[in-house]
N, C-alpha and C positions, 0 to 999 in steps of 0.2 A: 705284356709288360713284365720285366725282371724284378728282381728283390734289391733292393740297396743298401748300401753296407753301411751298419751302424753309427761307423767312427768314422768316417770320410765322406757317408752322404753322398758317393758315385755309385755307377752302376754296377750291379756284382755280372760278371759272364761265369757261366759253367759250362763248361765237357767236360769227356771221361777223365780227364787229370785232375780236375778239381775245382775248385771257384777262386776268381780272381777278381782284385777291386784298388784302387789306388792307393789306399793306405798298405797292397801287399807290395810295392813296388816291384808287381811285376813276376812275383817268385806267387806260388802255390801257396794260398791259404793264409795267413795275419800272422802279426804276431803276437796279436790279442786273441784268445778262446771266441770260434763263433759256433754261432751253431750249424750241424753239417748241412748240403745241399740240397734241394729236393731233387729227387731223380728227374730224369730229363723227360718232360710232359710228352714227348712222343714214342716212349717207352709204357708211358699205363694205357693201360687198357680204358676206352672213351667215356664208358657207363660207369664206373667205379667211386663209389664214395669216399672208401679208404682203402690205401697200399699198405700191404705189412710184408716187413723184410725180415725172415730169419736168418740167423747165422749162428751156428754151435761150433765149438772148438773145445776140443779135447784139452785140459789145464795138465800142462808137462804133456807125457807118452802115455798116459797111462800104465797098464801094467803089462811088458812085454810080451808079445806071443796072444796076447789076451782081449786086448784093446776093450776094457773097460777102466774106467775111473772117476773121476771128478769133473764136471766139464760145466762152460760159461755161456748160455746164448744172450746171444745181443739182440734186437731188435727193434726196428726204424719205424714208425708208422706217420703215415703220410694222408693227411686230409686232402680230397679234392682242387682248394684252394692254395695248397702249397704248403700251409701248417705241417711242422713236421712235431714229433717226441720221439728221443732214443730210449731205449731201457735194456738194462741188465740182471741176467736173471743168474745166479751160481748155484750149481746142483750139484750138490755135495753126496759123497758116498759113491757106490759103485754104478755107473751106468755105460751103456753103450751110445755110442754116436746119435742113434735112432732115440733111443731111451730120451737123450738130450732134447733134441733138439722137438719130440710131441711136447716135454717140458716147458722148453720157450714157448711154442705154440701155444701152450694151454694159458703160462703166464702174462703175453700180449692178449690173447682173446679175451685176459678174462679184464685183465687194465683196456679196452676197448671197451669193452660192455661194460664194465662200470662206469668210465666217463660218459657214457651214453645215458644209462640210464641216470647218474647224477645229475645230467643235465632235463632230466625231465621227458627224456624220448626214448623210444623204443628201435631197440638193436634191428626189430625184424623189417624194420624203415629202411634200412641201409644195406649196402653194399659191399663186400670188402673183396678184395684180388689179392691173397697171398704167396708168395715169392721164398723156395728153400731150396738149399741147394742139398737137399736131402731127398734121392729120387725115389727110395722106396718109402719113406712119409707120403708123398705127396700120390704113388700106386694107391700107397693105401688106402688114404681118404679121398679120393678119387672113383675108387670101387675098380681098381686096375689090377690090384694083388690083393692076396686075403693076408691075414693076419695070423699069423702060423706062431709066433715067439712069445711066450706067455707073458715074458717083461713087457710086450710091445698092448695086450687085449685091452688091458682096465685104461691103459694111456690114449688108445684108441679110441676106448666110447666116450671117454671123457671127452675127447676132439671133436666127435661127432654131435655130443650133446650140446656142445660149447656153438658150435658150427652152427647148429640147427636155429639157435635164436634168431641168425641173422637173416636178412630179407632173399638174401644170394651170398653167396660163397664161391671164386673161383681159385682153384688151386696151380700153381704155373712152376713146374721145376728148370731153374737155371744150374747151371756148373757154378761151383764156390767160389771162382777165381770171375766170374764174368757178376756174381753179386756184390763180391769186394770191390772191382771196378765200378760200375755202374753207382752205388750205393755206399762207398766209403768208409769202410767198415773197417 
């Protein structure tokens, strides 16, 4: 059974372009604010309690030749049942792509387990399936590459301690342009 759209009360359809519902007549998306789509249920993974979506983006160019700076991650997180929350995290100062985006990582995992544990249950109950388009994050805490960049070590264990509360953790790296599709970013 689909989700139904708030203001018109039909039924919302999604694929990868987006969600549609009669009050959009027809064109991509309202023109009232809704909230974004849940990914397409035959895209998670069967056993999975929560999806979580990163996405880091460098704010401007950063500093040429150098590729550090200031950067924004977004991310999606998706309960079992369709429940979705976006969040934005801004990491101000100098960092690297990689820098970024264990940042978002660490700020969703940690907004996860505190809704969790606010709600009186424990992280190590649950599931979660994480989705970056960060391929050497996702080596890393994988146990596929080591950890060699000293800005990357202390962002690292923090990942893994963060990681460990929960009951399973699987880590899945997509290409950025197939997350912005899929996940609406």
């Amino acid at each position: 059974m689909g989700r139904v759209c708030p203001w018109c009360n039909t039924q919302i359809e999604y694929n990868v372009e987006g969600w549609y519902c009669k009050c959009s007549s027809g064109r991509r998306g309202s023109p009232r604010t809704a909230p974004p789509p849940p990914p397409n249920p035959a895209d998670w993974p069967a056993a999975t309690d929560y999806t979580l979506v990163l996405h880091t983006r460098m704010d401007g160019e950063g500093r040429p030749g150098i590729g550090r700076g200031p950067c924004t991650g977004d991310y999606q997180l998706w309960a079992r049942d369709g429940r979705g929350r976006q969040g934005q995290v801004v990491h101000d100062g100098e960092h690297a792509h990689d820098e970024g985006e264990y940042l978002t990582l660490l700020a969703a995992l940690t907004d996860l387990a505190g809704r969790i544990t606010g709600a009186g249950r424990d992280p190590a109950n649950y599931t979660v399936t994480i989705y970056s388009g960060r391929e050497l994050v996702v080596e890393q805490l994988t146990g596929g590459y080591r950890v060699k960049a000293p800005a990357l070590q202390l962002l690292h264990g923090q990942s893994c301690e963060l990681i460990a509360r929960f009951g399973r953790v699987d880590m899945m790296w997509k290409q950025t342009t197939a997350i912005k599709r899929l996940f609406r970013f």
